[in-house]
mmCIF file of the N, C-alpha and C atoms, coordinates in Angstrom:
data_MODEL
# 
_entry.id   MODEL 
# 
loop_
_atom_site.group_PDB 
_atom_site.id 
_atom_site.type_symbol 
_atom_site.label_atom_id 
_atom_site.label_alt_id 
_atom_site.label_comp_id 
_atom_site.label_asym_id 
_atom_site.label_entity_id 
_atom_site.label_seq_id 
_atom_site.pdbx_PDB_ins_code 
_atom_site.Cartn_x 
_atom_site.Cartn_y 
_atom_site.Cartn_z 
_atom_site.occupancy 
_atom_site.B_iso_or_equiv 
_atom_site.pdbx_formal_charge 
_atom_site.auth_seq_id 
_atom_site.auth_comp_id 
_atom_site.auth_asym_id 
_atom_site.auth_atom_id 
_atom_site.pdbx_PDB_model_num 
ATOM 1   N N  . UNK A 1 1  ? 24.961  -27.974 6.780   1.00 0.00 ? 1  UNK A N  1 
ATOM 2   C CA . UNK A 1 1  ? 25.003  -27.928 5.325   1.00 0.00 ? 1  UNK A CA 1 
ATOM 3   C C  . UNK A 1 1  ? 25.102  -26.462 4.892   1.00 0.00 ? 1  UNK A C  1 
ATOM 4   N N  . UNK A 1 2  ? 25.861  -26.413 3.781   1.00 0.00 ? 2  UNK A N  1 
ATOM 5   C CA . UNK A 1 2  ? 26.487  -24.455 3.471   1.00 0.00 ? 2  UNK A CA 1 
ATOM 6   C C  . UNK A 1 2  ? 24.988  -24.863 2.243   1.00 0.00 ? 2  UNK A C  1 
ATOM 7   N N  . UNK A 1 3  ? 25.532  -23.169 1.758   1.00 0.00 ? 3  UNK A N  1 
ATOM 8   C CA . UNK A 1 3  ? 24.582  -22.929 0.802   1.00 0.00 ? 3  UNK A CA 1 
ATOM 9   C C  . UNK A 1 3  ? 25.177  -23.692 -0.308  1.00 0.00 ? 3  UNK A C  1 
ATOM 10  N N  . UNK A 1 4  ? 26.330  -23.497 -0.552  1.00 0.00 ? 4  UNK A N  1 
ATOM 11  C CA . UNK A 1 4  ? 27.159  -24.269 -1.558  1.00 0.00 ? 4  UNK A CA 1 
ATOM 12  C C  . UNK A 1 4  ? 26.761  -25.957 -2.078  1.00 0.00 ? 4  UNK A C  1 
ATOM 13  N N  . UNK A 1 5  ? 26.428  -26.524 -0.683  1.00 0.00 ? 5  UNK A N  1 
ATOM 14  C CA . UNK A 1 5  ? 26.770  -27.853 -0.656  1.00 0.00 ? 5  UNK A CA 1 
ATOM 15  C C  . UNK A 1 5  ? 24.858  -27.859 -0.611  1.00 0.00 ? 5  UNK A C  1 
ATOM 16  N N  . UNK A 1 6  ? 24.317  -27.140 0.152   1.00 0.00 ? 6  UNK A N  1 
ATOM 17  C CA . UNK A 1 6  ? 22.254  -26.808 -0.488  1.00 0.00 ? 6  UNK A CA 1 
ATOM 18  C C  . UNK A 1 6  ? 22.063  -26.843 -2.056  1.00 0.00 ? 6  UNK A C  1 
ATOM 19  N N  . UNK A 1 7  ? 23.092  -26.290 -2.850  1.00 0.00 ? 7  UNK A N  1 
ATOM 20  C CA . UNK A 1 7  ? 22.896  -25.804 -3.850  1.00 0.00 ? 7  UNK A CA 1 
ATOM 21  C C  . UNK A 1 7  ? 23.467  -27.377 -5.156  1.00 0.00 ? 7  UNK A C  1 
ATOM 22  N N  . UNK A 1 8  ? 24.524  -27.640 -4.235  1.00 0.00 ? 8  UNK A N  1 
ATOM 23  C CA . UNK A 1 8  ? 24.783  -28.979 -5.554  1.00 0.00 ? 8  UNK A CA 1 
ATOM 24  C C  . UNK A 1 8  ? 23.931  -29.806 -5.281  1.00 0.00 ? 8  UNK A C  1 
ATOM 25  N N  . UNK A 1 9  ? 23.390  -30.060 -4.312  1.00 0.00 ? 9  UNK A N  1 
ATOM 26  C CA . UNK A 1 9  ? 22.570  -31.168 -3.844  1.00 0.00 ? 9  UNK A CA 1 
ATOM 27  C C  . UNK A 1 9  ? 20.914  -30.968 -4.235  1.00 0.00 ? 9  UNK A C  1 
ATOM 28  N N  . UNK A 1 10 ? 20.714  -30.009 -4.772  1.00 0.00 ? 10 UNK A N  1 
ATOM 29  C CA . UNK A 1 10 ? 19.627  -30.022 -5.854  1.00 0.00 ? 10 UNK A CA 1 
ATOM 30  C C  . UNK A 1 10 ? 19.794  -29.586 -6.797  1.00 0.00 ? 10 UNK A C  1 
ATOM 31  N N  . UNK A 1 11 ? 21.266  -29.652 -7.604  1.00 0.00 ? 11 UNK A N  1 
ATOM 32  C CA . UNK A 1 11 ? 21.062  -29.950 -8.676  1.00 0.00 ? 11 UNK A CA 1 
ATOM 33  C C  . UNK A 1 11 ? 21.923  -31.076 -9.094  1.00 0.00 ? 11 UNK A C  1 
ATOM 34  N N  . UNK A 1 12 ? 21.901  -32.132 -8.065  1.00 0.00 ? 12 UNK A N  1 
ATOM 35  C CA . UNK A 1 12 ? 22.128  -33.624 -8.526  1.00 0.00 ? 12 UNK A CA 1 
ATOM 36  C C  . UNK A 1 12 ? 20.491  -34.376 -8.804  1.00 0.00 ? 12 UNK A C  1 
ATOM 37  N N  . UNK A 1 13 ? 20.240  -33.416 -7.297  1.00 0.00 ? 13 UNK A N  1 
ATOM 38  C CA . UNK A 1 13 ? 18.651  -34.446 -7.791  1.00 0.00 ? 13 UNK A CA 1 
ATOM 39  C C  . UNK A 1 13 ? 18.087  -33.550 -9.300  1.00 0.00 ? 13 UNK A C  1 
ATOM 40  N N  . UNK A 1 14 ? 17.654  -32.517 -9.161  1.00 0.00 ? 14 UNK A N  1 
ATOM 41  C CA . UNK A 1 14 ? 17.266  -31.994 -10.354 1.00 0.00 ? 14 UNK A CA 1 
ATOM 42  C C  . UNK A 1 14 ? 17.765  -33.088 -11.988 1.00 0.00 ? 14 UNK A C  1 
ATOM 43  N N  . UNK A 1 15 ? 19.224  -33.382 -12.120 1.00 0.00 ? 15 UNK A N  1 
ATOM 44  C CA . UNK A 1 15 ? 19.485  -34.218 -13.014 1.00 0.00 ? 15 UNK A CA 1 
ATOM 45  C C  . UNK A 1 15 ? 19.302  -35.728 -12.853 1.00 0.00 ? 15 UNK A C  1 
ATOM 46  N N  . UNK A 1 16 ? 19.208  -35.689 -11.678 1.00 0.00 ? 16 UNK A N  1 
ATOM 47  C CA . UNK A 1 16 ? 18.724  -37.243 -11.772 1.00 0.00 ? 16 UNK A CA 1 
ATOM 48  C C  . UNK A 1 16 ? 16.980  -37.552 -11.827 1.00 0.00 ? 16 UNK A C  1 
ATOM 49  N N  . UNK A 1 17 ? 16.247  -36.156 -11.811 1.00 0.00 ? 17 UNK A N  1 
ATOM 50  C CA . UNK A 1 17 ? 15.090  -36.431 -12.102 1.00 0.00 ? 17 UNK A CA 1 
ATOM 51  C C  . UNK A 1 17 ? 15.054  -36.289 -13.457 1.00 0.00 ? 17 UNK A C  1 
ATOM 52  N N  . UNK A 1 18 ? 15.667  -35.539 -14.088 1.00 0.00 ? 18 UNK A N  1 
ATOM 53  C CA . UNK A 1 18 ? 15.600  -34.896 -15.610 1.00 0.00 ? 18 UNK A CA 1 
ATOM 54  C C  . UNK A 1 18 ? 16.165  -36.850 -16.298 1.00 0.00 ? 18 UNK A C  1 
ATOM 55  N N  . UNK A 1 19 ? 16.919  -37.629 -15.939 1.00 0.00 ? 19 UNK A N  1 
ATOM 56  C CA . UNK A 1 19 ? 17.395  -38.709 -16.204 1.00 0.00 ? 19 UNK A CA 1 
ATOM 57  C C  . UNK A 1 19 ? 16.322  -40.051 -16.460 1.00 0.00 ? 19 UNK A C  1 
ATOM 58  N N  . UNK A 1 20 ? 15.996  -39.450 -14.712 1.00 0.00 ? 20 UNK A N  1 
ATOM 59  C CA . UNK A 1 20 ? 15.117  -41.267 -14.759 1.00 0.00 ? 20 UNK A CA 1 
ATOM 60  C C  . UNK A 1 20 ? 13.768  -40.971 -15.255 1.00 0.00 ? 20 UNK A C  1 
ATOM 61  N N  . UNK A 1 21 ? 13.297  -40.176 -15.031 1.00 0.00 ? 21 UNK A N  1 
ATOM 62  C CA . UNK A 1 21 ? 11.759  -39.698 -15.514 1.00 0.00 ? 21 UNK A CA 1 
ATOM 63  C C  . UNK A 1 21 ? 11.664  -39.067 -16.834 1.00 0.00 ? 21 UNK A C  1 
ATOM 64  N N  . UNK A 1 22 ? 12.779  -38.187 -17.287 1.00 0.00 ? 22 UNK A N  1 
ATOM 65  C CA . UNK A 1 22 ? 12.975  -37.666 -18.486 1.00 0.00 ? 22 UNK A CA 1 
ATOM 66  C C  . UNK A 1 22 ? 11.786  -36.269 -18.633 1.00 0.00 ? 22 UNK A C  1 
ATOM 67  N N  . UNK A 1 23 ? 11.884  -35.933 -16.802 1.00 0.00 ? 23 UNK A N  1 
ATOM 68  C CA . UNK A 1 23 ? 11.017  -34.431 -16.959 1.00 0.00 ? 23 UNK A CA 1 
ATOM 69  C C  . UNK A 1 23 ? 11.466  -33.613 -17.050 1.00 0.00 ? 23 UNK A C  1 
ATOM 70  N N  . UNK A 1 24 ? 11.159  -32.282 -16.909 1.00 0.00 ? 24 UNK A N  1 
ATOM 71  C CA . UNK A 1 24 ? 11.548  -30.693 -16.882 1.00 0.00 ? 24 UNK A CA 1 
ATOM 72  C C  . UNK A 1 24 ? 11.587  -30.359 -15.741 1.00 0.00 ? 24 UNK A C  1 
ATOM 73  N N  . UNK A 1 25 ? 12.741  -29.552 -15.289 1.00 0.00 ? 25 UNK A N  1 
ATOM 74  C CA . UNK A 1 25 ? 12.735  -28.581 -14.201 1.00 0.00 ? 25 UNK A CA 1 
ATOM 75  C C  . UNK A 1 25 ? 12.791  -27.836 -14.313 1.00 0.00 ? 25 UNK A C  1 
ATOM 76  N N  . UNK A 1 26 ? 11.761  -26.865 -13.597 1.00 0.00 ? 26 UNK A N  1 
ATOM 77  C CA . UNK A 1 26 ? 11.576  -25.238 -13.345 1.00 0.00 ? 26 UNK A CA 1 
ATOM 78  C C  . UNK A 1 26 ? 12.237  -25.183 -12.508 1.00 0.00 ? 26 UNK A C  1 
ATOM 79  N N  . UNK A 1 27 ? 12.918  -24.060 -12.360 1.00 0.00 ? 27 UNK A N  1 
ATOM 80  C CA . UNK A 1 27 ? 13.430  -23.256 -11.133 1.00 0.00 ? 27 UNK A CA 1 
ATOM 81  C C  . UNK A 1 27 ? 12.650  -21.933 -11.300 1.00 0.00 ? 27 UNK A C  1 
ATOM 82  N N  . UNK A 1 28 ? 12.503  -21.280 -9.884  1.00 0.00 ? 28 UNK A N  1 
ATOM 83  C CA . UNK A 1 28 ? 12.120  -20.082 -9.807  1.00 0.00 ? 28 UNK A CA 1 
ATOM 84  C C  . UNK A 1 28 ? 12.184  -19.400 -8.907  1.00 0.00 ? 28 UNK A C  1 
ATOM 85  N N  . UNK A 1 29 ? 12.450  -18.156 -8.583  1.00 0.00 ? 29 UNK A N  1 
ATOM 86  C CA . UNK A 1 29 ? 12.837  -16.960 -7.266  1.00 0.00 ? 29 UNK A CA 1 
ATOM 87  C C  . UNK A 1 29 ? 11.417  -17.035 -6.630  1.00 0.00 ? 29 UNK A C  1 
ATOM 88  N N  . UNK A 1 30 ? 11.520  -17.259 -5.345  1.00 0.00 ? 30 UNK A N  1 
ATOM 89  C CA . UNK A 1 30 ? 10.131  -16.924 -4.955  1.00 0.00 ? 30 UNK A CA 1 
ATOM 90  C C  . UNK A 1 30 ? 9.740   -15.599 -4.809  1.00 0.00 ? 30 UNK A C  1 
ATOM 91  N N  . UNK A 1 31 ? 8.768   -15.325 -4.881  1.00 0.00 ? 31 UNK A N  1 
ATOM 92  C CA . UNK A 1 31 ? 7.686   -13.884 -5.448  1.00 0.00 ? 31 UNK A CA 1 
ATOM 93  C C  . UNK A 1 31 ? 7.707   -13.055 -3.622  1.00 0.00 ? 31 UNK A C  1 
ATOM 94  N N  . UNK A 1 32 ? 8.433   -12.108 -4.123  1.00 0.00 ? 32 UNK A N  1 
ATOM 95  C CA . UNK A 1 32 ? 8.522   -10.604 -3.545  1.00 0.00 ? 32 UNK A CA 1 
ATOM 96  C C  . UNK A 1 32 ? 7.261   -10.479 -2.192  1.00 0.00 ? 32 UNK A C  1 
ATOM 97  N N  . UNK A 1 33 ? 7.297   -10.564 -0.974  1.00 0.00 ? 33 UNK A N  1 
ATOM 98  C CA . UNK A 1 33 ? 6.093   -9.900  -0.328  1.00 0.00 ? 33 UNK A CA 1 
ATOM 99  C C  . UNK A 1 33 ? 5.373   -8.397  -0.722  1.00 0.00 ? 33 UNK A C  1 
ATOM 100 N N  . UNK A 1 34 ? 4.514   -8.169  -1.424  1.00 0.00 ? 34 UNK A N  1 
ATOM 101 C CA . UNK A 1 34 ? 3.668   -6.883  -1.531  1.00 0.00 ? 34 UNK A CA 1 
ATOM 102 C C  . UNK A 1 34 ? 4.079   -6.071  -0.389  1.00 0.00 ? 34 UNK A C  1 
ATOM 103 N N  . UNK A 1 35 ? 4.334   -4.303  -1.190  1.00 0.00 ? 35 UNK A N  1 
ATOM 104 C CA . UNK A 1 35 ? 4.916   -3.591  -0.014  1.00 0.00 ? 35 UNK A CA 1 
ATOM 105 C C  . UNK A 1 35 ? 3.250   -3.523  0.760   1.00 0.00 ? 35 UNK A C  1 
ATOM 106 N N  . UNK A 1 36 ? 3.043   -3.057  2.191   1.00 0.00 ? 36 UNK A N  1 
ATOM 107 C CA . UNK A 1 36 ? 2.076   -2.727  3.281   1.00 0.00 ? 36 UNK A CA 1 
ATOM 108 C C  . UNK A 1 36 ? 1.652   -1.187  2.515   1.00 0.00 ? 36 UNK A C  1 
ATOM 109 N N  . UNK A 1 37 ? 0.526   -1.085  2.400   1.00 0.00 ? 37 UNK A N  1 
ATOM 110 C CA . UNK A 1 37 ? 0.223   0.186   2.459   1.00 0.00 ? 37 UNK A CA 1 
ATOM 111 C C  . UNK A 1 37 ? 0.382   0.903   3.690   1.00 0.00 ? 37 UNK A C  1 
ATOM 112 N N  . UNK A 1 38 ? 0.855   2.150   3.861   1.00 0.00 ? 38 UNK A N  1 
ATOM 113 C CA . UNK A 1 38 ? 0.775   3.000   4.732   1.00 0.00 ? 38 UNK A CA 1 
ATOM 114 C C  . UNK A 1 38 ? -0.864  2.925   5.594   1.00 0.00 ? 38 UNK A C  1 
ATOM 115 N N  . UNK A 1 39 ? -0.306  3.228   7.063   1.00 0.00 ? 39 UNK A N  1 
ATOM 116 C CA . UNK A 1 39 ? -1.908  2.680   7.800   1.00 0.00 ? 39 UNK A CA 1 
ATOM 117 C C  . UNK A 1 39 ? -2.618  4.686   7.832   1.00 0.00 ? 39 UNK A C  1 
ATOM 118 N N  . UNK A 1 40 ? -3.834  4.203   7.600   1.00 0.00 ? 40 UNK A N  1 
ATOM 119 C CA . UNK A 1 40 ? -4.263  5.637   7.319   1.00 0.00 ? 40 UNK A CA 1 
ATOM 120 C C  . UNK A 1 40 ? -5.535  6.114   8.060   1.00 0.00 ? 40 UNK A C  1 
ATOM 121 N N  . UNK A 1 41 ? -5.877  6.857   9.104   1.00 0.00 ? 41 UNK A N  1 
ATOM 122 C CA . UNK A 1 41 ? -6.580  6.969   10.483  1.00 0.00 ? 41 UNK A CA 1 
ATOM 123 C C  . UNK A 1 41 ? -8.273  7.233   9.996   1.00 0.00 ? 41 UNK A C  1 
ATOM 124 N N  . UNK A 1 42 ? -8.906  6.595   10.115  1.00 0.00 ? 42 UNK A N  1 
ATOM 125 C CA . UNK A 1 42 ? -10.521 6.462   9.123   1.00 0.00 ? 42 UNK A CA 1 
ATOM 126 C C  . UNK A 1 42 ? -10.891 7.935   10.563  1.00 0.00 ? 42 UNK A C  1 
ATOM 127 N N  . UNK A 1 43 ? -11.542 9.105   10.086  1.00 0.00 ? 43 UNK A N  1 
ATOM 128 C CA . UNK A 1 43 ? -11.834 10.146  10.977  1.00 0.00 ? 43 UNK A CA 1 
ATOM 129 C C  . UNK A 1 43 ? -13.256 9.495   11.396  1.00 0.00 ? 43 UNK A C  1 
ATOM 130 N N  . UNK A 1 44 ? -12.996 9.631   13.065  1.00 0.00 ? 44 UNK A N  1 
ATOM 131 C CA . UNK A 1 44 ? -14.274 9.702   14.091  1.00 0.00 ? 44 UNK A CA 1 
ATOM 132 C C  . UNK A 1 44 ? -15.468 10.522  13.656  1.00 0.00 ? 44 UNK A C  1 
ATOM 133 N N  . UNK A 1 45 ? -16.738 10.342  14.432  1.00 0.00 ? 45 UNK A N  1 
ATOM 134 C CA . UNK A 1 45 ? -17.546 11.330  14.615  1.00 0.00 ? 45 UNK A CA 1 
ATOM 135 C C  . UNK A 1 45 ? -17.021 12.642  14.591  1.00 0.00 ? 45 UNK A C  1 
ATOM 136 N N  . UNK A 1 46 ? -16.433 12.675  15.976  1.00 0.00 ? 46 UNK A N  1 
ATOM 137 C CA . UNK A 1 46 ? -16.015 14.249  16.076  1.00 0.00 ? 46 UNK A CA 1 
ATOM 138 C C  . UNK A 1 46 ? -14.828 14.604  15.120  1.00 0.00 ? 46 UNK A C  1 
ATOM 139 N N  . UNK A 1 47 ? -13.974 13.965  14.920  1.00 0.00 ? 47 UNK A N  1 
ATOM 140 C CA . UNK A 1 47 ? -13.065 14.979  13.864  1.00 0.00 ? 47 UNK A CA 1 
ATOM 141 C C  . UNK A 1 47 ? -14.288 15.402  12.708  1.00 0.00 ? 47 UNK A C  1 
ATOM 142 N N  . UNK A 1 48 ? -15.096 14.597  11.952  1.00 0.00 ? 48 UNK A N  1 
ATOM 143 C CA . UNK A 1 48 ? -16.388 14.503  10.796  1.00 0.00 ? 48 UNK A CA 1 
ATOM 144 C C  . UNK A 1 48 ? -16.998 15.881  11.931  1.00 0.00 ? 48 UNK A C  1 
ATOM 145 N N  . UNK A 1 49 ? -17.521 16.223  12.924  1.00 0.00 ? 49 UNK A N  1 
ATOM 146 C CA . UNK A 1 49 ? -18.735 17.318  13.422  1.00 0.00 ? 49 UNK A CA 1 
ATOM 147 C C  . UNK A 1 49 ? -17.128 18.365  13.107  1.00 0.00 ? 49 UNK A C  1 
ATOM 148 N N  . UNK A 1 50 ? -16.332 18.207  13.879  1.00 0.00 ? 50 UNK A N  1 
ATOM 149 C CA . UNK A 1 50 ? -15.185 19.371  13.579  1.00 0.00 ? 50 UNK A CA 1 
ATOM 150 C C  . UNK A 1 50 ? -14.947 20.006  12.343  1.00 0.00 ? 50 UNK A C  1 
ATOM 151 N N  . UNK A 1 51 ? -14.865 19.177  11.526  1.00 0.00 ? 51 UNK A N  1 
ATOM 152 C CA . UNK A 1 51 ? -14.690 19.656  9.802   1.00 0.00 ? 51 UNK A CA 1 
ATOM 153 C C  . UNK A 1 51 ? -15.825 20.514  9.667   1.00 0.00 ? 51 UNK A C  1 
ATOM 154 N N  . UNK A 1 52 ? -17.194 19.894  9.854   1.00 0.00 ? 52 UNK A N  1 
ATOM 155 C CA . UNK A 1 52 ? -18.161 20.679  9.822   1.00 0.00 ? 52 UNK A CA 1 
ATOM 156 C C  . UNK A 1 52 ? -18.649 21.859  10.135  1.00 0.00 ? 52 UNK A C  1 
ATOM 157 N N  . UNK A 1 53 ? -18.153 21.974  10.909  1.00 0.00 ? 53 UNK A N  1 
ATOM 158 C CA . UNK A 1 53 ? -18.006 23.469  12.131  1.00 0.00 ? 53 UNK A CA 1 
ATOM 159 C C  . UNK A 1 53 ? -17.636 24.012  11.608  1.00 0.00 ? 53 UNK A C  1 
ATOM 160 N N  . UNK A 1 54 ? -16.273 24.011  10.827  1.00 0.00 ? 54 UNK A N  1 
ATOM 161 C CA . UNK A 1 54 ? -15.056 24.961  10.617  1.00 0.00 ? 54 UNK A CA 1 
ATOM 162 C C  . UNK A 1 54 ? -15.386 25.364  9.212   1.00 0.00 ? 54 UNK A C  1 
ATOM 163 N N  . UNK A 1 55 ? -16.017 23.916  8.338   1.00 0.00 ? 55 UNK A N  1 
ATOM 164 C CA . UNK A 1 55 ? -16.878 24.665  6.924   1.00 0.00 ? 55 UNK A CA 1 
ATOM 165 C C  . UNK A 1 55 ? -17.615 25.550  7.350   1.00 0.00 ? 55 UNK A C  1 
ATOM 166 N N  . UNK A 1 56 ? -18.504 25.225  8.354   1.00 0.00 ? 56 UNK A N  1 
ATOM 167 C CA . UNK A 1 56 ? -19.573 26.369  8.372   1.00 0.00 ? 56 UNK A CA 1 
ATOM 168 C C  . UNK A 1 56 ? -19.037 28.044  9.208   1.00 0.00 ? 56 UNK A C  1 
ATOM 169 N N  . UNK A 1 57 ? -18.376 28.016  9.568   1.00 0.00 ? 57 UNK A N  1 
ATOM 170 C CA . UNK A 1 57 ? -17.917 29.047  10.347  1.00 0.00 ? 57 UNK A CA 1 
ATOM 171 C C  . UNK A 1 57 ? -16.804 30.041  9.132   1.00 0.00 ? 57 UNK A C  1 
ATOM 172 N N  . UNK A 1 58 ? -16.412 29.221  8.275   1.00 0.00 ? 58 UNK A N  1 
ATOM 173 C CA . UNK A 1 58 ? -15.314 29.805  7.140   1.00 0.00 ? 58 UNK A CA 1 
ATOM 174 C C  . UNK A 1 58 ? -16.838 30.494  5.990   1.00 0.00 ? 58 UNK A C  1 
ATOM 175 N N  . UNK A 1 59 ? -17.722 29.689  5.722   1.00 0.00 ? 59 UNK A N  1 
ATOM 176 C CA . UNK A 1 59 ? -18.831 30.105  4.890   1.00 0.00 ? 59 UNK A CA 1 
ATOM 177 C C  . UNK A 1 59 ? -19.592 31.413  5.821   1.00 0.00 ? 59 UNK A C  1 
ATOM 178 N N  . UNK A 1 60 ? -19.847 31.420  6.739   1.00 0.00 ? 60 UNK A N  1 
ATOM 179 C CA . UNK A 1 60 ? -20.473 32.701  7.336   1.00 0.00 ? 60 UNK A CA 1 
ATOM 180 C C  . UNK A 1 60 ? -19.400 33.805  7.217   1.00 0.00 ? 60 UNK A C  1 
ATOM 181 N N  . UNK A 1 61 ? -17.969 33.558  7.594   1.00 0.00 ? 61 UNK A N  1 
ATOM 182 C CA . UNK A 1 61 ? -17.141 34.614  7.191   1.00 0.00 ? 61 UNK A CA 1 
ATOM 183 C C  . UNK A 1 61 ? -17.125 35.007  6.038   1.00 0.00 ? 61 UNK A C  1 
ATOM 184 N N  . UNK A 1 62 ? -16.940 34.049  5.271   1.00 0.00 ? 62 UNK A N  1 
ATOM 185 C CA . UNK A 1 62 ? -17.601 34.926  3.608   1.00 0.00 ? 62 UNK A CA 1 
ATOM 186 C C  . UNK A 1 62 ? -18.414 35.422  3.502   1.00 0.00 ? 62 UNK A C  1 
ATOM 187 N N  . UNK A 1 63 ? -19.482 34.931  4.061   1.00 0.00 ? 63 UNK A N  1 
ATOM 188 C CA . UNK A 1 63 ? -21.298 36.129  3.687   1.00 0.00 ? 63 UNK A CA 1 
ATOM 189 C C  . UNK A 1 63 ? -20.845 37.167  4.468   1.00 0.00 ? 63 UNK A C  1 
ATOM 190 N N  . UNK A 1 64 ? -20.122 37.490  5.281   1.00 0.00 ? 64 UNK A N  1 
ATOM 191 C CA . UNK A 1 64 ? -20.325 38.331  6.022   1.00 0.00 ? 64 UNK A CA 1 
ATOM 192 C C  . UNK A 1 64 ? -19.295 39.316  5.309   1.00 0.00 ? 64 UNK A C  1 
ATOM 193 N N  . UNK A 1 65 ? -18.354 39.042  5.036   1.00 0.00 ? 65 UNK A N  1 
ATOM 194 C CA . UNK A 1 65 ? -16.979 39.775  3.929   1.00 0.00 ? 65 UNK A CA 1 
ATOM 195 C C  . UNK A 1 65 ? -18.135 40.348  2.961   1.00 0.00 ? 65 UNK A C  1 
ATOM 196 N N  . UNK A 1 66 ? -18.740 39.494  2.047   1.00 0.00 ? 66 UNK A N  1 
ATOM 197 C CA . UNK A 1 66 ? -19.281 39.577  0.600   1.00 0.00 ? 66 UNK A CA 1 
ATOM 198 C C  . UNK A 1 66 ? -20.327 40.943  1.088   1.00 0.00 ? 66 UNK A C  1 
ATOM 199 N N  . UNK A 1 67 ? -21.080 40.888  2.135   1.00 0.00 ? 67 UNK A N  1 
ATOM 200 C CA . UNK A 1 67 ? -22.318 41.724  2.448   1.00 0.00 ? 67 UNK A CA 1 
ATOM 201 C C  . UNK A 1 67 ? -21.348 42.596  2.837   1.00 0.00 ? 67 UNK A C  1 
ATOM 202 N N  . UNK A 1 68 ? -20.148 42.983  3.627   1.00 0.00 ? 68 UNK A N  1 
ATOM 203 C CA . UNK A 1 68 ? -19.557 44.524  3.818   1.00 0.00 ? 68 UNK A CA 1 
ATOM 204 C C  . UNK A 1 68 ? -18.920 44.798  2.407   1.00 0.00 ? 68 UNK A C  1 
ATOM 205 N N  . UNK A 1 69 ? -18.390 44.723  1.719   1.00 0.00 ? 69 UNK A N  1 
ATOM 206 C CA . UNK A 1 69 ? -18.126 44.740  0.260   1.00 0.00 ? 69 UNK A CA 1 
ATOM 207 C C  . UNK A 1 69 ? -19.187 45.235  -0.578  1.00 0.00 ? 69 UNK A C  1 
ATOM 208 N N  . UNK A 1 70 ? -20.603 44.795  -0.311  1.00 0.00 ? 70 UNK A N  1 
ATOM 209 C CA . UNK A 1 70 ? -21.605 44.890  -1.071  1.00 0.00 ? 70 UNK A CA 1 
ATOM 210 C C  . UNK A 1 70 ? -21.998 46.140  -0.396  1.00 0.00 ? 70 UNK A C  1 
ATOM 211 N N  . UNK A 1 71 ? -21.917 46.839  0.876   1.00 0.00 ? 71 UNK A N  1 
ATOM 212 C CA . UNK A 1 71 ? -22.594 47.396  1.700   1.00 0.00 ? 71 UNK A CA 1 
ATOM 213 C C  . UNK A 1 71 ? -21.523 48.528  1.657   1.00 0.00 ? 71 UNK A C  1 
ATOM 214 N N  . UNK A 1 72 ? -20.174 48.637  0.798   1.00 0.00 ? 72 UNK A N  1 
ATOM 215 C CA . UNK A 1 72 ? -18.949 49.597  0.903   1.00 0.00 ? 72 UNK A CA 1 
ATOM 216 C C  . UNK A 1 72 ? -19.757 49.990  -0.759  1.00 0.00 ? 72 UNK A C  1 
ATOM 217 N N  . UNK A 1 73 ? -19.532 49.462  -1.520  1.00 0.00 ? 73 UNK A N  1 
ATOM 218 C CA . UNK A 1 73 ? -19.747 49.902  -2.668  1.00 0.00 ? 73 UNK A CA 1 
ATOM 219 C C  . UNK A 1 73 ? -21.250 50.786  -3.569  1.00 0.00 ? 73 UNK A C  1 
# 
């Protein structure tokens, strides 16, 4: 069966329901699959202790900048 011959063949029945029953037909496109969100890597322990490190190691380089600055002037 073509699409052609899919396609008259419900809408014979479609009018022959609209006939003998005297109902309504909806037609409708079926609804789009939702795009996937992008998959996104939840960070481990250690990447979480790594971040930490590297805050704290970037913050001592500042005290330590701020106190020769303070200690130039």
């Amino acid at each position: 069966m073509t699409k052609d011959e899919l396609r008259a063949e419900l809408e014979r029945q479609a009018q022959r329901y609209k006939d003998v029953y005297g109902g309504e037909v909806i037609t409708y496109a079926a609804q789009p699959d939702p795009d996937r969100k992008p998959w996104r890597k939840r960070p481990s322990l250690l990447d979480q202790a790594f971040d930490k490190e590297i805050e704290k190691i970037e913050k001592e380089r500042q005290d330590k900048l701020a106190a020769a600055d303070e200690a130039a002037s």
